[in-house]
N, C-alpha and C positions, 0 to 999 in steps of 0.2 A: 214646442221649443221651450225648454228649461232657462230662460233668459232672466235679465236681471227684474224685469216687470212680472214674471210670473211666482220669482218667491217675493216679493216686495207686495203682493197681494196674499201669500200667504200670510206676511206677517202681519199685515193690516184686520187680514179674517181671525188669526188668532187659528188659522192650522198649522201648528205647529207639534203634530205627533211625536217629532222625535226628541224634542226637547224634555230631559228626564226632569226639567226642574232645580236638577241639581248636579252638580256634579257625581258621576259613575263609579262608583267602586273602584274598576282595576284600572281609569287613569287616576285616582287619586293617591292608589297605591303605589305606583310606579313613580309620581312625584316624591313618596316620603324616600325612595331611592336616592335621586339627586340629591348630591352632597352640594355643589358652586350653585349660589342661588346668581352667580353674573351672566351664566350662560344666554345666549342668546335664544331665543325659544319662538316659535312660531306657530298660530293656530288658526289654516284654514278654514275658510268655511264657517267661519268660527261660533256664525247664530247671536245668541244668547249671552255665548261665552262664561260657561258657570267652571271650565277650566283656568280660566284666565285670573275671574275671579279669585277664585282658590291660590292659585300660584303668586295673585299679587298678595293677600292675607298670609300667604308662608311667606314673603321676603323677596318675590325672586322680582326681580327689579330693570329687567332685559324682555321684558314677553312685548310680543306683537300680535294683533288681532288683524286676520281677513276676512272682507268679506265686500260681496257681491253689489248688496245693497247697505243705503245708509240707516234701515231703521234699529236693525241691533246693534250697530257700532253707535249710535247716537242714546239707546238705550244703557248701555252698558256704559257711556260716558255721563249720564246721568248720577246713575248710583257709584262712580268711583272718578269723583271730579279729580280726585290728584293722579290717577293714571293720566299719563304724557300723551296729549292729542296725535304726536306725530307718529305713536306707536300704534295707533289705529288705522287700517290701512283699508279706502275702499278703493276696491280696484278687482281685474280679473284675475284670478291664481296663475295664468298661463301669460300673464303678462307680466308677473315679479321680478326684478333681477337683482334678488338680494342673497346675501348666503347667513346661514342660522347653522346653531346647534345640535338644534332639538326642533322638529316638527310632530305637534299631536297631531293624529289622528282620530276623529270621532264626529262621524254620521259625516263628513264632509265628501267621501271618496263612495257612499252608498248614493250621494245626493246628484253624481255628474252622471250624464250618458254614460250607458256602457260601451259605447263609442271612444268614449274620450277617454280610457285605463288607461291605455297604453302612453298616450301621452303624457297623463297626470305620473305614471312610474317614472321617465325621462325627466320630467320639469323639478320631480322629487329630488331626483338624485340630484340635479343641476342646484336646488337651492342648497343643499349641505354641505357642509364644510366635510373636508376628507373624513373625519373622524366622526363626523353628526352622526345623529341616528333619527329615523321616521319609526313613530311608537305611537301605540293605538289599539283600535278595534273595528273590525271590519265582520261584515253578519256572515256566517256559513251555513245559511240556507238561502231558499229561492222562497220570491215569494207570489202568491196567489194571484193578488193583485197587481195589474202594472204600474210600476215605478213613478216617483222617488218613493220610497226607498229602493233602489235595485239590488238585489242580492247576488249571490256569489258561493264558491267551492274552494278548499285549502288548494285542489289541487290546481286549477284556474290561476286562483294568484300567484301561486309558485310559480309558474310557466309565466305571468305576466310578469314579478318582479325579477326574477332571477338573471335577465337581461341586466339592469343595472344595479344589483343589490346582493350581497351578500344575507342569505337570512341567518338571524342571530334565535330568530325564536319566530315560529307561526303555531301556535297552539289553541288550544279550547279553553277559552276563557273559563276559571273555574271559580271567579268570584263574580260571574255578571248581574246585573239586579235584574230583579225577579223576572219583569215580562220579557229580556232577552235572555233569560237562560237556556243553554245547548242551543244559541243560535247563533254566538260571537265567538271568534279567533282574537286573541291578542297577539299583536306582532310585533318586533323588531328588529327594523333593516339597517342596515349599513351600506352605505355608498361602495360599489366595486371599487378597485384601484385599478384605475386603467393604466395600462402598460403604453408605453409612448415607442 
């Protein structure tokens, strides 16, 4: 069981594979996109949070950090005493009921059950504002060993997202850093307009 005691020993053991260290190429690129640095922005899962970092050193002054357990939001509150404590958020992702901008994606949605996509697609849509968008990277392979990380196929997540998302972009990452290249999809969804 992937529970909050089992990555809360990863972070204690220092297993943290997926952590690049630093923030990744193609969400750093896709930040220098964003014009409104007010938007509201959200970053499950968030680890480390070398996104967050980033985003608060460009200006943007709206981000929120989640996550599971308290040792990387306590870590990450070390090295950026003036980000706003209440924008750190520990708690379960499936228990949020806030609405954002902007949610990144990265290693968060590789890290739950593959039990749990279908849910994580619905709770996505439900945190966005009509117009948000869920952007990111998710892996498009399988991998050898069993999970976390769990991998995945474009054509899989199409048929899981497309339920509540209009896709804006599901492609092959073509700036990913080195040990994931031709392994990531970057994506970006858009909440459907449900018809009432």
């Amino acid at each position: 069981m992937l529970d909050s005691n089992y990555w809360q020993e990863r972070y204690k053991t220092n297993q943290t594979g997926w952590d690049a260290g630093t923030i990744t190429t193609p969400i750093k690129e896709y930040i220098h996109q964003l014009n409104d640095k007010s938007i509201k922005i959200l970053i499950p899962g968030c680890g480390n949070a070398h996104e967050a970092a980033y985003l608060w050193q460009q200006g943007f002054t709206n981000v929120f950090l989640l996550d599971y357990v308290a040792e990387p939001l306590n870590n990450f509150s070390k090295h950026y005493p003036d980000f706003p404590k209440s924008h750190l958020l520990l708690k379960d992702f499936f228990e949020l009921d806030e609405k954002f901008d902007l949610i990144i994606e990265q290693t968060f949605f590789c890290a739950l059950d593959p039990q749990l996509r279908s849910s994580y697609a619905e709770k996505m849509c439900q945190l966005l504002n009509p117009k948000g968008k869920l952007a990111g990277l998710m892996f498009s392979s399988e991998f050898e060993k069993e999970g976390p990380p769990f991998g995945g196929s474009k054509s899989e997540y199409k048929a899981l997202f497309e339920r509540y998302f209009d896709i804006a972009k599901m492609e092959e990452c073509y700036n990913s850093i080195e040990p994931r290249k031709g392994n990531e999809l970057f994506v970006v969804l858009c909440p459907k307009k449900i018809s009432k």
